[in-house]
N, C-alpha and C positions, 0 to 999 in steps of 0.2 A: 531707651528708644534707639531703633538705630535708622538711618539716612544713608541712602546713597544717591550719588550727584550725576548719576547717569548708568541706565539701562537702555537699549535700543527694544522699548516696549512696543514701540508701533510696527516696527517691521517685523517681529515675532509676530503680533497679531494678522497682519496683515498677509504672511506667509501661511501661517497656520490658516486663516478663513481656506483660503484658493488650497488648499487641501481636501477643504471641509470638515476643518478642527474649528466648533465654536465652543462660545462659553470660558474662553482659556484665561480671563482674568477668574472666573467664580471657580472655577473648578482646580487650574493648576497654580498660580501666581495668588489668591487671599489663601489657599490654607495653608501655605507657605510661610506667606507675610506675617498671619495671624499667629502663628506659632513660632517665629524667629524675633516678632516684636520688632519687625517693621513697621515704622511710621512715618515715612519720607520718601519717594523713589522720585527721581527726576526721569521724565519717561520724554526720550529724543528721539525726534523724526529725522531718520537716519538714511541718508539716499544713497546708495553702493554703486549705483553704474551710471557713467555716464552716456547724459542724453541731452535733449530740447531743454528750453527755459521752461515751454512749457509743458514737456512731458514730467521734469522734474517736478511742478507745481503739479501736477495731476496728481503725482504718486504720494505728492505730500498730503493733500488733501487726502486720497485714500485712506493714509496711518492715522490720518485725527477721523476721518467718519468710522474708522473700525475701532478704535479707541472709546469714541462716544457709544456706538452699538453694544459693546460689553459691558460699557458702563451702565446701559440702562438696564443692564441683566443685572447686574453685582452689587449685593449688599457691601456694606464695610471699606468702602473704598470712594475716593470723592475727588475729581478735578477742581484746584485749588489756583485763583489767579490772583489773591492777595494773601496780606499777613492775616488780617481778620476771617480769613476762611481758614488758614491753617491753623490758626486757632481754636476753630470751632471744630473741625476736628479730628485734634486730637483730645478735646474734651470729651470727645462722643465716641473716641475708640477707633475712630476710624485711619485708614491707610491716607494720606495725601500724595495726591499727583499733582506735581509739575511742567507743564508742557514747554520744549523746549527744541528747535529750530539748530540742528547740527548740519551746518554750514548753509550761506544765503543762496545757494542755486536753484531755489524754487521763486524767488525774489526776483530773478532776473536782473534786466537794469533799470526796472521803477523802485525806487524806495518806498514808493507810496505802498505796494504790496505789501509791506511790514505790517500796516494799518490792518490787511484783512487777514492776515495769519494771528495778529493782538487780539482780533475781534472774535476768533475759533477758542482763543486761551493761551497763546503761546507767551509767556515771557521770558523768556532767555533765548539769548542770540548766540550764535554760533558761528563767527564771521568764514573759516573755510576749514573742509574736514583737509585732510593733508593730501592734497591737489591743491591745483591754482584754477581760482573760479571768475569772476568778473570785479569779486571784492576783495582780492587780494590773495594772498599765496599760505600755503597750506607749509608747515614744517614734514617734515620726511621723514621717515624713518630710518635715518642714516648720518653720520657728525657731517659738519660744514657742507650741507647743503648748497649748491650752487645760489639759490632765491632765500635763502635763511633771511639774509639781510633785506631784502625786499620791502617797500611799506607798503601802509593800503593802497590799493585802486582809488581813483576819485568816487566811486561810485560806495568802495567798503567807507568812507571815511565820512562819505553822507550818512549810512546805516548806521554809524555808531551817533552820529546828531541826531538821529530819529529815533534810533533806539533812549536817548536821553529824555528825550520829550517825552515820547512816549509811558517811559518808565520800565523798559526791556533793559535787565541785565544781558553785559556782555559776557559768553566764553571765552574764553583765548587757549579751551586745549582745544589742539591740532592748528591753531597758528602760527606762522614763524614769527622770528623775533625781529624782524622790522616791522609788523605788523603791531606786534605787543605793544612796542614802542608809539605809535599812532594811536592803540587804543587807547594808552597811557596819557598821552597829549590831548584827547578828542571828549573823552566818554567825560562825564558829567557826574556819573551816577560809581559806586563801586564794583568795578567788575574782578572776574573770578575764574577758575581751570578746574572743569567739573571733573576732569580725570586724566588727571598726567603727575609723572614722578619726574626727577631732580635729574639734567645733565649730567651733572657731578657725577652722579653715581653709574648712569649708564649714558654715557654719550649718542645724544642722537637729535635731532632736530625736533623730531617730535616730543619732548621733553622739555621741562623747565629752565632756563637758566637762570644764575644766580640773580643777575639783574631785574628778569622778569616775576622771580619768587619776591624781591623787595617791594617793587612795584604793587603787586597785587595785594602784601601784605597793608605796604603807604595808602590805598587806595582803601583800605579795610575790607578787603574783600577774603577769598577763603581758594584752599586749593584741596583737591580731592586724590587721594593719592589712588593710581590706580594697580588693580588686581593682576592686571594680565599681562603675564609671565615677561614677554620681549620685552616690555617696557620697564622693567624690575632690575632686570639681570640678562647676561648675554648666551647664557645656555639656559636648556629648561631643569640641570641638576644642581645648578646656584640659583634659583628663579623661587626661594623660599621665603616661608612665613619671615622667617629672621631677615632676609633682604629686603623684604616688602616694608618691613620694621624699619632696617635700616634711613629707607626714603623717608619713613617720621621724623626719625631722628633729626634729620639734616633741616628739614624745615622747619622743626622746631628749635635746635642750636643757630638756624639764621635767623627766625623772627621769633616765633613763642607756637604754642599749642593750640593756641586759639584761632589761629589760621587755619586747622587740617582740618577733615572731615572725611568720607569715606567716596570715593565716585568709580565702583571696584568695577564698571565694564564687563559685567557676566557676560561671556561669550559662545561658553562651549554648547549652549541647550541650540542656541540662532546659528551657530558656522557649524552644526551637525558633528561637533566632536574631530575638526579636523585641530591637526597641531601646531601648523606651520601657515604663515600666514605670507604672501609673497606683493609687493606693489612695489612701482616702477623698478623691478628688477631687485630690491632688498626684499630679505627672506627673513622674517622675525618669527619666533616659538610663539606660538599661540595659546597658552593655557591656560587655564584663572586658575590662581595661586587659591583662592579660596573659593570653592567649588559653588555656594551658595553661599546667601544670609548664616546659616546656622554655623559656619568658620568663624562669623564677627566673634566670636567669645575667644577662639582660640588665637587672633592675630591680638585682642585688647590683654589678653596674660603672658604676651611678649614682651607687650609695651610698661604690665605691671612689673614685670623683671627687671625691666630697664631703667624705673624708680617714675613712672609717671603713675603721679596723683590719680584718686579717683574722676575728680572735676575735667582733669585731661582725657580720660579713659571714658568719661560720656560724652564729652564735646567730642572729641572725634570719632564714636561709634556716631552721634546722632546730633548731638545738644548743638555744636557749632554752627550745623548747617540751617537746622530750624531754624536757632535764632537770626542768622546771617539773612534768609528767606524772608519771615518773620516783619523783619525791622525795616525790608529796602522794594519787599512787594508792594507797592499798592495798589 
């Protein structure tokens, strides 16, 4: 089976309707799934420009009501908000979706808002995409960020206490590493990085560092190593299967295997095939190192070269995330 920790599913959907592309879970995304043997996509409500607290809430709601719309089209595929529904099915064949809140700016400054995005299916929290929002500061795509060191806001530091209660996993990709540090002291529950690779290897804010990898691992949570090219490597002709491997590597020689899982950020179908990707004046290569799902084979017979077990080679196509999901939804 394979899992991944992040697709920006609703804003393709949402993009595609106002086209008047429907149908695009039944028709482009399950014959896909169905045939790559996918059974896991963490589908994030992804907001690109800034606006209003409550225009941002508008357009969130938007991606979960086009979400829901497809869904009541599409066989094989099921919106999943605990462990006992993701077990049901993948008993019955089916695709599970996890709804998941990439970064709080539809929240504004009531925390209590978290209560009515839990109540649509959302659990997993996203404290800031890489901007600075009202709950704290977003990592950069660039080393020693000015705000890296930054913690939460008073307000991000209440959402991770709600998020506790509640039972909302927290993300920490695209937060910086004061922030991590807060989520680390605050959260309750085991939180996770649906799609981010190792400092170490590629320096930049937006990335893991070694601290925040132990942390998450201490916390028992899981990290997603991501597909897309910048993040990987610093040109797009080092930005390969074998570097992508590389960032296994490293999180595996710091904690074990059982931490990874896949959160490969498919981009190129949603940014219309552009290459380069440019915010607050950093210019990063934009390309998924694996093109779609049906790569999964070719990135786990890098990892078999490199002497990881089978057991390795399914928890981090699929097995680690499910279970991580699984055990800590309910």
């Amino acid at each position: 089976m394979i899992a991944d920790a992040h697709l920006d599913l609703g804003l393709d959907l949402v993009n595609c309707h106002r086209k008047g592309q429907h149908h695009v879970l039944k028709e482009y995304y399950m014959p896909r799934w169905q045939a790559q043997g996918v059974g896991l996509i963490v589908a994030a409500i992804y907001l690109s420009t800034e606006q209003s607290d409550e225009a941002y809430r508008q357009a969130a709601w938007a991606q979960i009501d086009a979400l829901e719309q497809e869904l009541r089209d599409t066989e094989g595929v099921v919106l999943c908000a605990n462990g006992s529904q993701l077990e049901k099915a993948r008993r019955e064949g089916k695709t599970a979706l996890i709804l998941s809140l990439e970064g709080a700016e539809p929240i504004g400054e009531d925390p209590g808002m978290l209560d009515e995005f839990y109540a649509r299916g959302v659990r997993l929290l996203g404290i800031c995409w890489s901007r600075e929002n009202k709950a704290g500061f977003g990592g950069r795509y660039d080393p020693n960020g000015e705000t890296d060191l930054f913690g939460l806001k008073p307000m991000g530091k209440e959402l991770v206490r709600r998020a506790g209660k509640l039972g909302v996993l927290v993300d920490v990709s695209h937060l910086n590493e004061g922030g991590c540090r807060d989520v680390e002291q605050l959260s309750e529950l085991p939180f996770f990085a649906s799609h981010s690779n190792t400092r170490a290897l590629r320096p930049m804010d937006r990335n893991l560092s070694d601290d925040t990898i132990d942390a998450i691992a201490a916390s028992g949570g899981m990290i997603g190593i991501n597909g897309y090219s910048g993040l990987v490597a610093a040109t797009p002709e080092t930005a390969t299967i074998a570097a992508l491997a590389d960032h296994a590597d490293y999180i595996r020689n710091r904690v074990e295997a059982s931490c990874i899982g896949l959160g490969l950020d498919l981009m190129e179908r949603i940014s219309g095939g552009d290459d380069t990707f440019t915010y607050c004046g950093v210019t990063v290569n934009a390309l998924d190192i694996l093109h779609d799902h049906s790569a999964v084979p070719a990135f786990l017979a890098e990892l078999e070269k490199r002497g990881y077990n089978k057991q390795e080679r399914d928890g981090i196509a699929g097995e680690n995330w499910f279970t991580f999901f699984k055990k800590w939804l309910k």
